[in-house]
N, C-alpha and C positions, 0 to 999 in steps of 0.2 A: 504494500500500500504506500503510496506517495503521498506524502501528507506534504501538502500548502501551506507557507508562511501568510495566513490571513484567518481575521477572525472568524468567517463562517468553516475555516475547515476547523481550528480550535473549538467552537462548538461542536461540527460532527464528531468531534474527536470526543471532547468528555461525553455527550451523549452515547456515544458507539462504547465509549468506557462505561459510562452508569449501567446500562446494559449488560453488560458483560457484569458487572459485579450483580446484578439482581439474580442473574442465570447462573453465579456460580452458586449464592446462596442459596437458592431454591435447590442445586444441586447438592448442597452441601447435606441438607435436610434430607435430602431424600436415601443419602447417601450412609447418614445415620442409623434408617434405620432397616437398612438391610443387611440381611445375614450374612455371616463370615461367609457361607458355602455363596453366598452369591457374588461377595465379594472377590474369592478366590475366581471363581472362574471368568469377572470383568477381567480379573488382572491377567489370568490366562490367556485370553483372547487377544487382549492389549499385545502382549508378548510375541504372541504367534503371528500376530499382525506387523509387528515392528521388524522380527524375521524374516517375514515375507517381502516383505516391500523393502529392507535394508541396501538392496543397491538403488533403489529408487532414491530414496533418503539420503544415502552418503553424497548422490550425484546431485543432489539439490543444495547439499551442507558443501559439496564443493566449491558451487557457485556463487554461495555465500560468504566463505573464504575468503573465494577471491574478490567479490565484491567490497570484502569490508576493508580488505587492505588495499582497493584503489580509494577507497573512500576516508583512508587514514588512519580509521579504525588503531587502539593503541594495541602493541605486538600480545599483552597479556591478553587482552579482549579476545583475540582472534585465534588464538593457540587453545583459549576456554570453547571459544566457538569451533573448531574444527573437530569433527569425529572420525572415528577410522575406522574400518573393518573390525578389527577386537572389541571396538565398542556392541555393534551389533549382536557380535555373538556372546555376550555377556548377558543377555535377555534371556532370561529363566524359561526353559520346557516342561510342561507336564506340571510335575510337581517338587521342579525343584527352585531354589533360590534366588534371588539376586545377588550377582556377584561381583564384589566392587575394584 
């Protein structure tokens, strides 16, 4: 998203932000109060999903990379923002772990 130096996009902006925090808390709630077994298997999914699509994602995290170091971006920033292949397969199967 290309955000405008001008006060109507800083309105869309906080608006498109209040938003987002309304739908996290509603999410938050709802999130409460589901069961572990349900919650294991969101996380599962999540997982299996991040696996699947992981060359999708590292090729998009690339071009973000690079975008942020033509755009200046400071070298810690961008070293935090780059993922690599070991990242992806660190995403728990089945029913095992997150491993850091």
């Amino acid at each position: 998203m290309e955000l405008k130096r001008n006060k109507h996009a800083r309105a869309d902006l906080h608006a498109e932000m209040q938003e987002m925090g309304r739908a996290a808390r509603a999410a938050a709630r709802e999130l409460a109060r589901a069961s572990t077994d349900a919650k294991n298997r969101a996380l599962a999914a999540i997982s299996a999903s991040i696996r699947e699509k992981s060359s999708d994602i590292l090729e998009a995290n690339s071009r973000d990379v690079v975008q942020a170091k033509k755009d200046g971006c400071d070298a810690a920033f961008v070293d935090r923002l780059a993922l690599t292949p070991p990242w992806c397969s660190r995403w728990p199967t089945g029913s095992s772990r997150w491993q850091p």
